[in-house]
N, C-alpha and C positions, 0 to 999 in steps of 0.2 A: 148374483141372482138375476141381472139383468142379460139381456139378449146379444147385448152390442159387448158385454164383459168375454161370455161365450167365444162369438167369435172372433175376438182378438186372441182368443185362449188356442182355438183352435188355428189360429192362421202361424202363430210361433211353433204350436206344436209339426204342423205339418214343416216348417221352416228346421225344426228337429234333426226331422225324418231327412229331409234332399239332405243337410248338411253330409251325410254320412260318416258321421264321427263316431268313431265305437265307444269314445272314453262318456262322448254327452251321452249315447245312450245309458250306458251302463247306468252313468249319476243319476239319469232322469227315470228308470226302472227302479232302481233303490229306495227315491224318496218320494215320487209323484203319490207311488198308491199306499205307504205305508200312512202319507201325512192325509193322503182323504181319507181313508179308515180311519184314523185319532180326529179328523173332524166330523165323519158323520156319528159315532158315536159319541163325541162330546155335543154338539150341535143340534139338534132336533128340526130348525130351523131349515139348517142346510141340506137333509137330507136327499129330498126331491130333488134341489140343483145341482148336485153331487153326481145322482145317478144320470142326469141329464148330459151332462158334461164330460162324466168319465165315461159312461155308456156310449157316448158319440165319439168319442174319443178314441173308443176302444174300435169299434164299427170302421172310422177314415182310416183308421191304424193295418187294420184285417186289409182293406181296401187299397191302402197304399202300399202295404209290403206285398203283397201278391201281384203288384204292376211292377213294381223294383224289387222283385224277387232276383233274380240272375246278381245286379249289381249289391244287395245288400248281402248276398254268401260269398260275393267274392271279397266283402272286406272281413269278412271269418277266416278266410283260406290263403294263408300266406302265399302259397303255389298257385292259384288261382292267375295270376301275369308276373311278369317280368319285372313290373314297377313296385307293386304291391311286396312282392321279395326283397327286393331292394331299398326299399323304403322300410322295412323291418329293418331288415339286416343293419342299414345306415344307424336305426335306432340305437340298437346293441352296441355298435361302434363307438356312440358319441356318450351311452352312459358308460362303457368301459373308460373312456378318456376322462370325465367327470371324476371316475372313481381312482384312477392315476393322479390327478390332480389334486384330489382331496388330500393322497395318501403326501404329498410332496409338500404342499402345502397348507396343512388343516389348520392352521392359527388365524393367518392372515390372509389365505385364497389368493386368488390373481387378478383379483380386483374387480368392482361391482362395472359388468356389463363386458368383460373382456374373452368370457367365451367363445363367442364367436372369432374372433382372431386366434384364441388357442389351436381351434378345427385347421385356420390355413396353415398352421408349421406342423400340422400332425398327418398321420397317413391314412383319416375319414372317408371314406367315399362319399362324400357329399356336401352339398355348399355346406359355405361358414352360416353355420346359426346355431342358436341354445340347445343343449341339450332335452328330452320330452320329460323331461321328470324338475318340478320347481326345486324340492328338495336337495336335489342332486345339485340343481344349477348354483343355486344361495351357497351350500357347501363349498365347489370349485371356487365362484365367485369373491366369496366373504367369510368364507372357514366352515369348520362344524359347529360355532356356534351360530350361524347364518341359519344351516339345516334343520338347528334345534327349534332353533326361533320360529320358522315356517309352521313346524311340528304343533309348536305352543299357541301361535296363534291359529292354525284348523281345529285342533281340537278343545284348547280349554273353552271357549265360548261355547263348543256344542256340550261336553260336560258339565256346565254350571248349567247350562236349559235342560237336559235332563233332568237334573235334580230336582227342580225345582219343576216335573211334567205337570204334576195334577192341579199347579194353581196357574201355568202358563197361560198365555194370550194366544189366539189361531195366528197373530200379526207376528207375533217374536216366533212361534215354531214354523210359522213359513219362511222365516226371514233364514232361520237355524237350517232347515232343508236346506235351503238353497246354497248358503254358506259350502254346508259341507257336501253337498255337490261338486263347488269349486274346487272344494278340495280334492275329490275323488278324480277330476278332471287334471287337475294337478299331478296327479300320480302320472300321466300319458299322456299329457302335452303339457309344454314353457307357457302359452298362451295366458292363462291367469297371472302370469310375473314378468314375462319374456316381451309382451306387446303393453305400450305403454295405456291403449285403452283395456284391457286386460289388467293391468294395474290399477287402472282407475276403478275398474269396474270391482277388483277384490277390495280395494281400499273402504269404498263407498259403502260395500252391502255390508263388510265388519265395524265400521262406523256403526248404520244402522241396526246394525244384530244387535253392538254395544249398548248401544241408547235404550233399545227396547228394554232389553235385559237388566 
């Protein structure tokens, strides 16, 4: 409700937009406005700050993709350069290998963090690193109960907040958006599992999902 809340709200957001990541967009589409509609009609309070926030929000957003218009269709259009193909393609490559590995070794995987060494004896086009999908990575990693495990922890927390919408907190269903954002982010990049503050960072906000909840 406050002014200095706003624009910290708005300075991440624009911090968003440059990152140009299709997967944070995508997350941050899905939940941003589905969770201020379950707040402005639970809320009555919040109403005016709402449309304050998202209304300006919506206005920098118009304002910003029409300056970064050119660069934000070229990360739509795979053919759009020669890096952006290539950096798909590289994609493909490294969850096919994922997918090879599971199949060779789904009990025990090849060990937690050993992916990237798998990439150097294989015929990848691209540095050694994680594969863009956690579930895929846990699987190669640490088997298919690794995969399953990822699976169980994204969504059972956001299922049991469901259940339980109509007596929820706005504190635990922001906490629950943002969660399964990570998740969504999970699906298209290692980064939530792959980088150790990434780790931190999933660890921390399931912790606090827990606690709320």
């Amino acid at each position: 409700k406050n002014w200095a809340g706003r624009i910290v709200w708005w300075v991440m957001l624009a911090g968003l937009l440059v990152t140009f990541s299709r997967s944070a967009w995508l997350a941050a589409g899905l939940t941003v406005l589905p969770l201020g509609i379950w707040l402005y009609r639970q809320y009555a309070d919040l109403r005016k700050p709402l449309l304050i926030i998202l209304g300006a929000a919506a206005g920098l957003g118009l304002i910003g993709g029409a300056v970064l218009l050119a660069p934000i269709l070229s990360r739509f259009n795979i053919f759009s350069s020669f890096s952006e193909y290539t950096s798909i393609s590289a994609r493909g490559e490294l969850m096919n290998l994922a997918i090879q590995s599971i199949r060779q070794n789904p009990v025990t995987g090849i060990g937690a963090g050993n992916f990237p060494l798998l990439t150097l004896h294989s015929n990848v086009h691209d540095a050694a690193h994680s594969v863009h999908n956690v579930s895929l990575l846990l699987g190669a990693e640490i088997g298919i109960v690794g995969a399953a495990l990822w699976y169980w922890l994204w969504m059972g927390p956001i299922f049991s907040v469901v259940k339980g919408l109509r007596s929820v907190n706005a504190q635990t269903l922001a906490l629950a958006a943002a969660w399964f954002a990570i998740g969504l982010i999970a699906l298209w990049d290692s980064y939530p599992w792959s980088l150790e503050a990434g780790r931190m960072l999933s660890v921390t906000l399931l912790a606090w999902l827990v606690n709320q909840s």
